[in-house]
Predicted model as a PDB file, atoms N, CA, C, CB and O in Angstrom, pLDDT in the B-factor column:
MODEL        1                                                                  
ATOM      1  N   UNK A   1      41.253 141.815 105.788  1.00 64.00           N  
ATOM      2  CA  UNK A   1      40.317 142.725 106.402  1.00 64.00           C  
ATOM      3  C   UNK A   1      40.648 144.165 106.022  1.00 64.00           C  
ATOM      4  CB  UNK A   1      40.322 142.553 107.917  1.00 64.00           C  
ATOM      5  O   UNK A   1      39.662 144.864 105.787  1.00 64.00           O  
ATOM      6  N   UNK A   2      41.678 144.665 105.931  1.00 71.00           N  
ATOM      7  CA  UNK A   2      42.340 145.644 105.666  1.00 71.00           C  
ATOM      8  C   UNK A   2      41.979 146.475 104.382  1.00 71.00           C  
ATOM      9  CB  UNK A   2      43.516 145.200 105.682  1.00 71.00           C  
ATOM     10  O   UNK A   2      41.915 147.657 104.044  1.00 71.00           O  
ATOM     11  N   UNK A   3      41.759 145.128 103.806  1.00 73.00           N  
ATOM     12  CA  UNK A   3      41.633 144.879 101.720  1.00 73.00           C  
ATOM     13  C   UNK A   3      40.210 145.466 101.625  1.00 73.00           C  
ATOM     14  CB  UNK A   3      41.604 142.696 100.837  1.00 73.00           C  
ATOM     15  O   UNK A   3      39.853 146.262 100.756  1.00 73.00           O  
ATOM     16  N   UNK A   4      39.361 144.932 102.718  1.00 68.00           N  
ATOM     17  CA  UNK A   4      37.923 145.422 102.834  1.00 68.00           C  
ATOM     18  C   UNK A   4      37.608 146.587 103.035  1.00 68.00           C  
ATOM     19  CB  UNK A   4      37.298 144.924 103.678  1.00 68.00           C  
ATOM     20  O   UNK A   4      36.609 147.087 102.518  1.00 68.00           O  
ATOM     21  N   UNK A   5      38.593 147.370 104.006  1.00 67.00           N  
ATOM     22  CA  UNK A   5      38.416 148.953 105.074  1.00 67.00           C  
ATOM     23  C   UNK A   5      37.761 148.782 106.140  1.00 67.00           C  
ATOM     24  CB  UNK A   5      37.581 150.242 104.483  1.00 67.00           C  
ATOM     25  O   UNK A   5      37.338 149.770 106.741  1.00 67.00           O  
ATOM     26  N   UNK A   6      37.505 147.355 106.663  1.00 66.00           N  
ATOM     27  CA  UNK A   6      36.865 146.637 107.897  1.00 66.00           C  
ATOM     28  C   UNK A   6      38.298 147.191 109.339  1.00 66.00           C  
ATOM     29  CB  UNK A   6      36.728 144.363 107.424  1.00 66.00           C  
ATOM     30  O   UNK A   6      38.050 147.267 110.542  1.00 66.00           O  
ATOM     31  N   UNK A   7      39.540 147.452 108.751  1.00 68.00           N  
ATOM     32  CA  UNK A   7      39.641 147.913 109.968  1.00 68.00           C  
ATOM     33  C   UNK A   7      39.755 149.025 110.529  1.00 68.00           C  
ATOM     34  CB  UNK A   7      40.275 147.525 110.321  1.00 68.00           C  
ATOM     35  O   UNK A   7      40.819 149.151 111.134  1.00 68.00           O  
ATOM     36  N   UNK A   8      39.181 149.750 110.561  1.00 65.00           N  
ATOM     37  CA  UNK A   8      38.474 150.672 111.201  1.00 65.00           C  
ATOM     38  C   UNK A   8      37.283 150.874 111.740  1.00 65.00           C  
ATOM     39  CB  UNK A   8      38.502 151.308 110.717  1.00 65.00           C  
ATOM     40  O   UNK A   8      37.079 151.417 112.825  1.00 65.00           O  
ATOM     41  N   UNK A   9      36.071 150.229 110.624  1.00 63.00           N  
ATOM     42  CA  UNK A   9      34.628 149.572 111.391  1.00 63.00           C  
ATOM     43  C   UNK A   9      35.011 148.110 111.150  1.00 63.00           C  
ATOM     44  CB  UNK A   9      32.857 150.021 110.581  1.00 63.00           C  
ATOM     45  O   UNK A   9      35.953 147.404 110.790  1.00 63.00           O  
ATOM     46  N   UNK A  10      33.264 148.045 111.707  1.00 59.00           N  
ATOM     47  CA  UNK A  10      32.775 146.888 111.307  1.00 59.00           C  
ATOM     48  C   UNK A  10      32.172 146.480 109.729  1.00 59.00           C  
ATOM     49  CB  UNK A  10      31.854 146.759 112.224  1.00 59.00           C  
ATOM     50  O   UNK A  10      31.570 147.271 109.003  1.00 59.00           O  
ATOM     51  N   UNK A  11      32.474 145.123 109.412  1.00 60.00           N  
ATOM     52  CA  UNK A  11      32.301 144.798 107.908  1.00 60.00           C  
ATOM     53  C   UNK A  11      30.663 144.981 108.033  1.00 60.00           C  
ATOM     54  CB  UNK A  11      32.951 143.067 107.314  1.00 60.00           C  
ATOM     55  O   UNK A  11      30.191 145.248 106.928  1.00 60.00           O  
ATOM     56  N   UNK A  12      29.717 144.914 109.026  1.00 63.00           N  
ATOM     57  CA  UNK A  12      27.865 145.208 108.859  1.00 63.00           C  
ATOM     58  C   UNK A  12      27.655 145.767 109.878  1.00 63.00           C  
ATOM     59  CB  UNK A  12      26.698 143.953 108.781  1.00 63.00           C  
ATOM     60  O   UNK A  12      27.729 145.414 111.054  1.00 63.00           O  
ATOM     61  N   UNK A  13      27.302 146.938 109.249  1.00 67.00           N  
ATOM     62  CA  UNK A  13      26.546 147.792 110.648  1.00 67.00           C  
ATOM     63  C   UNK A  13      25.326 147.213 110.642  1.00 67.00           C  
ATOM     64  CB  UNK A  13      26.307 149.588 110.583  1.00 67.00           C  
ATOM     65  O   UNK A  13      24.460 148.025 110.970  1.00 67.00           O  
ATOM     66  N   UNK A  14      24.921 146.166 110.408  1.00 71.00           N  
ATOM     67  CA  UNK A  14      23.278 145.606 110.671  1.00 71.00           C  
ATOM     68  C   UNK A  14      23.750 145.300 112.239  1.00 71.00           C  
ATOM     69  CB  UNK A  14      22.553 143.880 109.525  1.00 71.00           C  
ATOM     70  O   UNK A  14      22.771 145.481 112.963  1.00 71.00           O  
ATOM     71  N   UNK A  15      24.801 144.937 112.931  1.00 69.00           N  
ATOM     72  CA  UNK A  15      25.200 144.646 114.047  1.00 69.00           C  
ATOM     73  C   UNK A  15      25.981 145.364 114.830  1.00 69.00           C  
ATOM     74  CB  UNK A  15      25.603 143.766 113.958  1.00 69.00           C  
ATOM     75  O   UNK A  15      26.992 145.858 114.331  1.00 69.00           O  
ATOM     76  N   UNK A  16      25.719 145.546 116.041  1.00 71.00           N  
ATOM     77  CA  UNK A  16      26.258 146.587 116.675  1.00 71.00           C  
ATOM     78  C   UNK A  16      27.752 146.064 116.996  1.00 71.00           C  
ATOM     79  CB  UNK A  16      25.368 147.010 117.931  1.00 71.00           C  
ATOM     80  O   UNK A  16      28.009 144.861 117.051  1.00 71.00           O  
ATOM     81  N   UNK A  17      28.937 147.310 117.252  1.00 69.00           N  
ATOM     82  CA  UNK A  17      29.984 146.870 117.391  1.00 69.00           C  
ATOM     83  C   UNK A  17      30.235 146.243 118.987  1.00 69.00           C  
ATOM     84  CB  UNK A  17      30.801 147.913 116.926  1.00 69.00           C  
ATOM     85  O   UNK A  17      29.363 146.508 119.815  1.00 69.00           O  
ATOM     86  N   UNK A  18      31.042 145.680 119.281  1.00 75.00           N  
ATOM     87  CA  UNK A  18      31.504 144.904 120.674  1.00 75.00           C  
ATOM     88  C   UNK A  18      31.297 146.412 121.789  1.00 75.00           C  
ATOM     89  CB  UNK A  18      33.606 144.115 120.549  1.00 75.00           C  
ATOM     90  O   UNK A  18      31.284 147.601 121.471  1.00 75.00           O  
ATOM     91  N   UNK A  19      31.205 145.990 122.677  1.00 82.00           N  
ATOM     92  CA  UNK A  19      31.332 147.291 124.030  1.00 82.00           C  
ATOM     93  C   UNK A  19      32.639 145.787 125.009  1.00 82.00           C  
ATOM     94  CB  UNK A  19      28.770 147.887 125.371  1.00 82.00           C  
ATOM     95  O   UNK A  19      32.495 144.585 125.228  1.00 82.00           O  
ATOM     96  N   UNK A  20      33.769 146.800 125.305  1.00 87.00           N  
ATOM     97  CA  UNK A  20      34.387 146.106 125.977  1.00 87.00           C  
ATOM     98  C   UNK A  20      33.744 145.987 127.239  1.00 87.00           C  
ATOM     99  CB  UNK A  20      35.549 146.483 125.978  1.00 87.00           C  
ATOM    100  O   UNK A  20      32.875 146.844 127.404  1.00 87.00           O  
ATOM    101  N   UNK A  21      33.938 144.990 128.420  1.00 92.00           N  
ATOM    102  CA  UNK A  21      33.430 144.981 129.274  1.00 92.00           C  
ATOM    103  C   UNK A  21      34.184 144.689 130.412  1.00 92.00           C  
ATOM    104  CB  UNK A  21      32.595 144.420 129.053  1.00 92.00           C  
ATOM    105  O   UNK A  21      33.881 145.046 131.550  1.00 92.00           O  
ATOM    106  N   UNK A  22      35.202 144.016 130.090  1.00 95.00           N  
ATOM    107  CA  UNK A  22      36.185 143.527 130.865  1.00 95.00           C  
ATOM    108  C   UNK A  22      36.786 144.784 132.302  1.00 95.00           C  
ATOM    109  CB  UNK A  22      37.395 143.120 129.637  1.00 95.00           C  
ATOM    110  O   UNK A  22      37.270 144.401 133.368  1.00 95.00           O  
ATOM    111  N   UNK A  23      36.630 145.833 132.020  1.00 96.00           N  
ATOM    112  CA  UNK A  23      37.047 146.936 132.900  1.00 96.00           C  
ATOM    113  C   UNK A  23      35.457 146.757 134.411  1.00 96.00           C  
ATOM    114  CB  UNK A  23      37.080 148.842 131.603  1.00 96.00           C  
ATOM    115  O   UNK A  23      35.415 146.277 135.544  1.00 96.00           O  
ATOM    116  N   UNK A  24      34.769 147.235 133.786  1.00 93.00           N  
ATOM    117  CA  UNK A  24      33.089 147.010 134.322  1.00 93.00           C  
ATOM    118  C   UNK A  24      33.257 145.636 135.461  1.00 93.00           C  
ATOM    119  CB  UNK A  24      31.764 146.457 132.644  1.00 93.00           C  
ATOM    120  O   UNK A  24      33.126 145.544 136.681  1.00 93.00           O  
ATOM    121  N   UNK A  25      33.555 144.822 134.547  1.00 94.00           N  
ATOM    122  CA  UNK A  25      33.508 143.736 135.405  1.00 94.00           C  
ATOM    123  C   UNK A  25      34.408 143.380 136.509  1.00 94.00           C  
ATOM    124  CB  UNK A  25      33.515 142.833 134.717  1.00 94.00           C  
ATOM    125  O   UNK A  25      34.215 142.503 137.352  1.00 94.00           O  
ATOM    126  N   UNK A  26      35.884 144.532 136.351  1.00 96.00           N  
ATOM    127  CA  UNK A  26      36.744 144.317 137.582  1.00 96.00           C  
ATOM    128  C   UNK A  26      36.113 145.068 138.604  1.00 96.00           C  
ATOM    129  CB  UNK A  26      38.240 144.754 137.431  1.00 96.00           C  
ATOM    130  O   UNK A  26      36.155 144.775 139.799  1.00 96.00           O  
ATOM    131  N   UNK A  27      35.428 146.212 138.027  1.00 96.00           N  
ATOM    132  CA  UNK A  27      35.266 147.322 139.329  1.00 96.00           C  
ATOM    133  C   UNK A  27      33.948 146.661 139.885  1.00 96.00           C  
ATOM    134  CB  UNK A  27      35.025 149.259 138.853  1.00 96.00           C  
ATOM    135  O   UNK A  27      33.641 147.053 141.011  1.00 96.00           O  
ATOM    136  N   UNK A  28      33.205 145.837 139.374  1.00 93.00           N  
ATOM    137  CA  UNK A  28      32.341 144.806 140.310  1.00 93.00           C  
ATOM    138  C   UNK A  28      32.936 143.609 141.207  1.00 93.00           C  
ATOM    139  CB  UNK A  28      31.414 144.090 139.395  1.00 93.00           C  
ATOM    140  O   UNK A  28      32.344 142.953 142.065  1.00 93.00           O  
ATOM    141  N   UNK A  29      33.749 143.546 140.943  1.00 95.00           N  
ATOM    142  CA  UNK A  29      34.373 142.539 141.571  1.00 95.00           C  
ATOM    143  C   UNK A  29      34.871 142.577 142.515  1.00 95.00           C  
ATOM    144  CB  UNK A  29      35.027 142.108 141.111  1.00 95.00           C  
ATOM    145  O   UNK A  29      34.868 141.684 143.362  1.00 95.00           O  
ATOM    146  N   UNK A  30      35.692 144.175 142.612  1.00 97.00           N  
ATOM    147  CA  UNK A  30      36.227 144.685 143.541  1.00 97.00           C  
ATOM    148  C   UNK A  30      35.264 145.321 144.447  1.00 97.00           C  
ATOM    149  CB  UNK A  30      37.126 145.435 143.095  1.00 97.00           C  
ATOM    150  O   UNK A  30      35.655 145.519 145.597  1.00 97.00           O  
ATOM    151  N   UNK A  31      34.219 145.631 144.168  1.00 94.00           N  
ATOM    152  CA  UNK A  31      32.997 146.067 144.617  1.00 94.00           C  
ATOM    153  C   UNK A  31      32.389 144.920 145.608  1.00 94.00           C  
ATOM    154  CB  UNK A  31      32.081 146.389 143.366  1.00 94.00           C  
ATOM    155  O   UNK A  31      32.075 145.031 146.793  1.00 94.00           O  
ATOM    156  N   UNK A  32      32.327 143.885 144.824  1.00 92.00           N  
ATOM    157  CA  UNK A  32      31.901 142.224 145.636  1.00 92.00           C  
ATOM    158  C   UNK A  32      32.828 142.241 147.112  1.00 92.00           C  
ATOM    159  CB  UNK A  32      32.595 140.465 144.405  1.00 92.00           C  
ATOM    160  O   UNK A  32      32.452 142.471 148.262  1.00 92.00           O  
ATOM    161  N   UNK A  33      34.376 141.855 146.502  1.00 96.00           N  
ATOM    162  CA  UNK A  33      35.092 141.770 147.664  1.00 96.00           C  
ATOM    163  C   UNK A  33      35.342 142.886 148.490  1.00 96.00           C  
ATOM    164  CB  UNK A  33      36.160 141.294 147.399  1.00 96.00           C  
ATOM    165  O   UNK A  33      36.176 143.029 149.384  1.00 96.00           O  
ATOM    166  N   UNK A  34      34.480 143.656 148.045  1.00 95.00           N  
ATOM    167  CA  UNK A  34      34.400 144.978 149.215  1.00 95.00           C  
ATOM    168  C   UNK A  34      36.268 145.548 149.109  1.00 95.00           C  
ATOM    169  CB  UNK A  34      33.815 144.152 151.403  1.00 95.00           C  
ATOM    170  O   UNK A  34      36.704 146.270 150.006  1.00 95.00           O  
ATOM    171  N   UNK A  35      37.044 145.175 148.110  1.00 97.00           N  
ATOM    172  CA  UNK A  35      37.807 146.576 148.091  1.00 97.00           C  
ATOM    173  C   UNK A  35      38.106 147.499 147.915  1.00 97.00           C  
ATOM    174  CB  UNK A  35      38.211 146.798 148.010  1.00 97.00           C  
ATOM    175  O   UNK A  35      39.134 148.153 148.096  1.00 97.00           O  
ATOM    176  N   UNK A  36      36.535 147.748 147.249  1.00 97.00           N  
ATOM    177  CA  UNK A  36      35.977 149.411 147.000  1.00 97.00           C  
ATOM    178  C   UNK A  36      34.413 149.805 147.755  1.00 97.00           C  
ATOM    179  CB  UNK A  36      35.717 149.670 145.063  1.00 97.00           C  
ATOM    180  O   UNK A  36      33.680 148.998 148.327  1.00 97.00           O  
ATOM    181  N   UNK A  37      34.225 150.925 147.610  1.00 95.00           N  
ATOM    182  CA  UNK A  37      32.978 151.429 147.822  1.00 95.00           C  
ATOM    183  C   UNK A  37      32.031 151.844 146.836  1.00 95.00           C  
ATOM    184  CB  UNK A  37      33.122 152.324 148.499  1.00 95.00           C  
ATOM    185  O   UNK A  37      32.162 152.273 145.689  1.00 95.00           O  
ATOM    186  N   UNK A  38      31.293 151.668 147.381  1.00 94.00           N  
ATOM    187  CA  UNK A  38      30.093 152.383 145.933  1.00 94.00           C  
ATOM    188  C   UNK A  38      30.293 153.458 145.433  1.00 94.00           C  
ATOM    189  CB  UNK A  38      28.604 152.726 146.217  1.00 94.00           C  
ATOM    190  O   UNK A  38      30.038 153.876 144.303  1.00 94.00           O  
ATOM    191  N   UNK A  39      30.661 153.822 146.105  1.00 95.00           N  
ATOM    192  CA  UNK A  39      30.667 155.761 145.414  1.00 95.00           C  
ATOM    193  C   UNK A  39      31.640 155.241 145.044  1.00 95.00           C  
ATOM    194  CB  UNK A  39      30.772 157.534 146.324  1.00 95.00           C  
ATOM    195  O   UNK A  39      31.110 154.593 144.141  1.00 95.00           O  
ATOM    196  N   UNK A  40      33.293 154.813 144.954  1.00 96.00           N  
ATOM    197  CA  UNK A  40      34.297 154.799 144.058  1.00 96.00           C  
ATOM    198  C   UNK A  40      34.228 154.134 143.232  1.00 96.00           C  
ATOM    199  CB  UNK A  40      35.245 154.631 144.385  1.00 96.00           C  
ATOM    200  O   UNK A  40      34.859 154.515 142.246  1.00 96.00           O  
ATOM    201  N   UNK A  41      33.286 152.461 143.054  1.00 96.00           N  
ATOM    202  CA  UNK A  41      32.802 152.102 141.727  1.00 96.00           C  
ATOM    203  C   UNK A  41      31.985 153.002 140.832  1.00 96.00           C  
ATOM    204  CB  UNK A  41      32.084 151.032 141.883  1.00 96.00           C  
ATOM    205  O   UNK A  41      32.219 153.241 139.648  1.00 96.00           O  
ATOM    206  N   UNK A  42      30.826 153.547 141.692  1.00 96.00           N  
ATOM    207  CA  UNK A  42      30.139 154.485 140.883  1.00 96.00           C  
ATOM    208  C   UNK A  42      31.350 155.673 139.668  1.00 96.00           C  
ATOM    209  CB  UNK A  42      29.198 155.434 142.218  1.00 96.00           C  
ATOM    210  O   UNK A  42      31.362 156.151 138.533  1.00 96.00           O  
ATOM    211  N   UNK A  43      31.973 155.633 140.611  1.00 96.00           N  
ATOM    212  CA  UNK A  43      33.017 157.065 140.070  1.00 96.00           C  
ATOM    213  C   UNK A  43      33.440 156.285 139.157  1.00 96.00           C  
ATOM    214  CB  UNK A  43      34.388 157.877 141.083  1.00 96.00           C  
ATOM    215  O   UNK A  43      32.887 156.406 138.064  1.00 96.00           O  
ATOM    216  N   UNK A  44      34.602 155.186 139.303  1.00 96.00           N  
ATOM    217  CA  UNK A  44      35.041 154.220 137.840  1.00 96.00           C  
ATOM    218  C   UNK A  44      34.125 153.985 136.637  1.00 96.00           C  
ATOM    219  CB  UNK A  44      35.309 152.710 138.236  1.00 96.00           C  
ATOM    220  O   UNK A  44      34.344 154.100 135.431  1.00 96.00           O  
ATOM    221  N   UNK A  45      33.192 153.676 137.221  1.00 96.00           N  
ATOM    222  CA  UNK A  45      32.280 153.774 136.000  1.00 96.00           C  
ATOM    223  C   UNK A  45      31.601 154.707 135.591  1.00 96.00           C  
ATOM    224  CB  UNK A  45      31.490 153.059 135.986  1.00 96.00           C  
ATOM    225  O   UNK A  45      30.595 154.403 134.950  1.00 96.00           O  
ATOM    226  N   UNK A  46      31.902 156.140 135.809  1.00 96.00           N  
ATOM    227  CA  UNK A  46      31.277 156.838 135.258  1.00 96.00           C  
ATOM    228  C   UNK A  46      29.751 157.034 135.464  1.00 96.00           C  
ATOM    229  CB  UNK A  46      31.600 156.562 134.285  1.00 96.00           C  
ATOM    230  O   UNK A  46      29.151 157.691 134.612  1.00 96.00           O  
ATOM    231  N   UNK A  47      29.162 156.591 136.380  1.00 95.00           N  
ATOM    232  CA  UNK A  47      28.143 156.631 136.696  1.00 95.00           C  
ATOM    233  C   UNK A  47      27.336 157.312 137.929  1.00 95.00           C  
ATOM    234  CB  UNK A  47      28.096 155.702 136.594  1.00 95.00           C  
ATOM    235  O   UNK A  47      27.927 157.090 138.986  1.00 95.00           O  
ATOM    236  N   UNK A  48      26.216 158.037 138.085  1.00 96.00           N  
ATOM    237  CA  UNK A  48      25.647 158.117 139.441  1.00 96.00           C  
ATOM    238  C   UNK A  48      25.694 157.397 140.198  1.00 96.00           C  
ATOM    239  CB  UNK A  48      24.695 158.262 139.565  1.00 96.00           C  
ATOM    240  O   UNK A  48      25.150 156.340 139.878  1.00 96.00           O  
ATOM    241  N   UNK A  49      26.250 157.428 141.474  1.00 93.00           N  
ATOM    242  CA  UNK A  49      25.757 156.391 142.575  1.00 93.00           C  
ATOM    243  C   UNK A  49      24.373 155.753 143.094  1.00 93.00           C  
ATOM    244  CB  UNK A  49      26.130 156.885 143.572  1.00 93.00           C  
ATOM    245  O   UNK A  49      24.211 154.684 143.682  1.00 93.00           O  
ATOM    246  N   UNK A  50      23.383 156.757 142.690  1.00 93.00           N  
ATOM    247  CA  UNK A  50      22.273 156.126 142.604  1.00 93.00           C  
ATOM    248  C   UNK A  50      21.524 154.787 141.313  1.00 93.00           C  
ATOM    249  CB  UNK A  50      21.641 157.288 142.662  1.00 93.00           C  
ATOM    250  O   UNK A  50      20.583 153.998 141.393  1.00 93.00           O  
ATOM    251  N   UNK A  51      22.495 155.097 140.272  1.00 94.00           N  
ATOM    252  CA  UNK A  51      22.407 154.793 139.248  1.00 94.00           C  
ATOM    253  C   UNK A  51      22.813 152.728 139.693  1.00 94.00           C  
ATOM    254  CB  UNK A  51      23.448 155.956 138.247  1.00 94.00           C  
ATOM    255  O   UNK A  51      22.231 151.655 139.534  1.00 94.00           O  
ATOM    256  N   UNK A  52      24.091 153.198 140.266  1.00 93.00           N  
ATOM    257  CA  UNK A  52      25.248 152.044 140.601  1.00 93.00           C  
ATOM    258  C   UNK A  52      23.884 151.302 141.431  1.00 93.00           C  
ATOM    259  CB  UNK A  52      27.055 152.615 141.760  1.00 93.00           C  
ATOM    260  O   UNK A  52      23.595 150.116 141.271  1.00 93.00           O  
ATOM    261  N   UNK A  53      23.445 151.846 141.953  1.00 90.00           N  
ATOM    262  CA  UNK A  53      22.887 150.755 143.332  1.00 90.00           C  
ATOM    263  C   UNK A  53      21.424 150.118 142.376  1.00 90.00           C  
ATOM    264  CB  UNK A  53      22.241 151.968 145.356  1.00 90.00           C  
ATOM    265  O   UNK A  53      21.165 148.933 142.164  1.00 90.00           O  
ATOM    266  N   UNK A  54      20.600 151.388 141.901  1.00 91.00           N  
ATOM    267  CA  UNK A  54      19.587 150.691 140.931  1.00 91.00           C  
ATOM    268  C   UNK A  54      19.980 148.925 140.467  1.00 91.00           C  
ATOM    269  CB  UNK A  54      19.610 151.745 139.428  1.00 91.00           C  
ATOM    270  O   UNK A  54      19.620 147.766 140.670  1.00 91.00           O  
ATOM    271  N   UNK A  55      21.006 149.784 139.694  1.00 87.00           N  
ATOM    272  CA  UNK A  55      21.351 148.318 139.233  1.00 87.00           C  
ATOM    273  C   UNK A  55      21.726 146.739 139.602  1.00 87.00           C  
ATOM    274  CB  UNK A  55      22.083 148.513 138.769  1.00 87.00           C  
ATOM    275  O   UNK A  55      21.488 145.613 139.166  1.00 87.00           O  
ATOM    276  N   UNK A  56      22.691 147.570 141.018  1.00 85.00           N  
ATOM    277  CA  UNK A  56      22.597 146.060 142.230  1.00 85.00           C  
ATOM    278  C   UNK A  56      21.767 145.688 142.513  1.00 85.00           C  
ATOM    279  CB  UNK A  56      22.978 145.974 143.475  1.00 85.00           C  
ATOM    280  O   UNK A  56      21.612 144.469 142.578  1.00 85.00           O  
ATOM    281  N   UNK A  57      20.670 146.688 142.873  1.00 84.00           N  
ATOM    282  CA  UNK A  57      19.158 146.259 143.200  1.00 84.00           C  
ATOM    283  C   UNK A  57      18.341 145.147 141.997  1.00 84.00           C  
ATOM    284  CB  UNK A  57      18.227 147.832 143.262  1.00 84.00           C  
ATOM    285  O   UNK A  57      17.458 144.339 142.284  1.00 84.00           O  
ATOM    286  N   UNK A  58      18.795 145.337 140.931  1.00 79.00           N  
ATOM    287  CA  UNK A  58      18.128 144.689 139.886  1.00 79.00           C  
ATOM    288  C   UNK A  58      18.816 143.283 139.722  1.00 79.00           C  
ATOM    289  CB  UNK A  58      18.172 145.564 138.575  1.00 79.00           C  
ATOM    290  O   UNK A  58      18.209 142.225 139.552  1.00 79.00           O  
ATOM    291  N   UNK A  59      20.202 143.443 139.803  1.00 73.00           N  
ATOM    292  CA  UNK A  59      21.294 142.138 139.727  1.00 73.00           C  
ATOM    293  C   UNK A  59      20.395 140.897 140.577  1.00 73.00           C  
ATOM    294  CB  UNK A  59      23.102 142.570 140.698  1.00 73.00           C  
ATOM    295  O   UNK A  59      20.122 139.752 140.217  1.00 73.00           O  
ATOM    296  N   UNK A  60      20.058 141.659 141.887  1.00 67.00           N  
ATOM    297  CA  UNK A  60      20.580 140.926 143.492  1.00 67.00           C  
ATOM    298  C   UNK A  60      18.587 140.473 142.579  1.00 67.00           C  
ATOM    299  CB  UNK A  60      21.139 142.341 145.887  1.00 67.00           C  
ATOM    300  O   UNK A  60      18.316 139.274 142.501  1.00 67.00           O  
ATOM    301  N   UNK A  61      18.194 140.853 142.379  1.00 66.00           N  
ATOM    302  CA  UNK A  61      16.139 140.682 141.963  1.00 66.00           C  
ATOM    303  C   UNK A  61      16.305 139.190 140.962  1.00 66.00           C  
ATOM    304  CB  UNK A  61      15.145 142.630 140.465  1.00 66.00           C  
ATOM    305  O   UNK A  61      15.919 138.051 141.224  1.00 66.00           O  
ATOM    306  N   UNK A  62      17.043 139.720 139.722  1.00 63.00           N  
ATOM    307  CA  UNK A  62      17.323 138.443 138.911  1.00 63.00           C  
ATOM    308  C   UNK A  62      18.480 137.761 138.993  1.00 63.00           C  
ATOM    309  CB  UNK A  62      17.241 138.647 137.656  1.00 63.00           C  
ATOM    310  O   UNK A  62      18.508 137.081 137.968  1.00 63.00           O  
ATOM    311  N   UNK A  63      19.333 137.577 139.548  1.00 58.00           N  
ATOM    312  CA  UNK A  63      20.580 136.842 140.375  1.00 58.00           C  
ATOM    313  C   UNK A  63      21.451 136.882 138.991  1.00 58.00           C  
ATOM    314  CB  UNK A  63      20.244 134.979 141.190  1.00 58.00           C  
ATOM    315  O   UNK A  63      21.795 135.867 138.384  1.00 58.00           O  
ATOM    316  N   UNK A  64      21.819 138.529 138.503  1.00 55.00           N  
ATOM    317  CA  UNK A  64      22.855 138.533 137.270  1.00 55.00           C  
ATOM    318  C   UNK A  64      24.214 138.614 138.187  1.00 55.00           C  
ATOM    319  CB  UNK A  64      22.647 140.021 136.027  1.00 55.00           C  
ATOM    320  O   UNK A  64      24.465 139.275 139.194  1.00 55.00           O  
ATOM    321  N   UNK A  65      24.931 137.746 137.486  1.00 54.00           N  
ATOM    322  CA  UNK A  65      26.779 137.816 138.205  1.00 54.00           C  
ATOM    323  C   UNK A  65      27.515 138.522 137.646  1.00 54.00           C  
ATOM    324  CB  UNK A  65      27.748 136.565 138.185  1.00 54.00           C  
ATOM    325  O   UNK A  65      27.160 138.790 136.499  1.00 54.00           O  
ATOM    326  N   UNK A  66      28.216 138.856 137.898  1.00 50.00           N  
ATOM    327  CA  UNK A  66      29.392 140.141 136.595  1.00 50.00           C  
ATOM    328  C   UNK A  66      30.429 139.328 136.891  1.00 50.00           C  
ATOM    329  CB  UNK A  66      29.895 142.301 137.029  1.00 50.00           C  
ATOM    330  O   UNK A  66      31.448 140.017 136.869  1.00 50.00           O  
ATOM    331  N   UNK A  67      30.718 138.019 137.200  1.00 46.00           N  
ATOM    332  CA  UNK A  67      32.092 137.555 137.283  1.00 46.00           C  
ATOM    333  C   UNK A  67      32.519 136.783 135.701  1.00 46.00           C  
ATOM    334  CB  UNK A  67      32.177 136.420 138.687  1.00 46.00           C  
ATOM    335  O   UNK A  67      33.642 136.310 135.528  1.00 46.00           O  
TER     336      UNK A  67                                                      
ENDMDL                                                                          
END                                                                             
């Protein structure tokens, strides 16, 4: 891969690179078991709190899980 210069990108930008997610998905989790609050998930993620709830609102509409 190296031989290519693939590590640094990706070998085709016809495809987008990975977005980790694994972080996202703890601060929902912890969010689930209520050992956070919205506003402090909102804050972990970098996001509006209004933003945060939109999206629960949309989860809880089409029954998406983040586990």
């Amino acid at each position: 891969m190296r031989k290519h210069g693939w590590r640094e990108t990706e070998p085709d930008p016809q495809y987008p690179g990975e977005k980790p997610r694994r972080f996202e998905r703890m601060v929902y989790r912890a969010l689930a078991e209520e050992l956070i609050g919205d506003s402090r998930a909102a804050e972990l993620l970098g996001i509006p709190a209004s933003e945060l709830t939109r999206k629960r609102n949309l989860e809880a509409d089409y029954g998406v899980d983040h586990q």
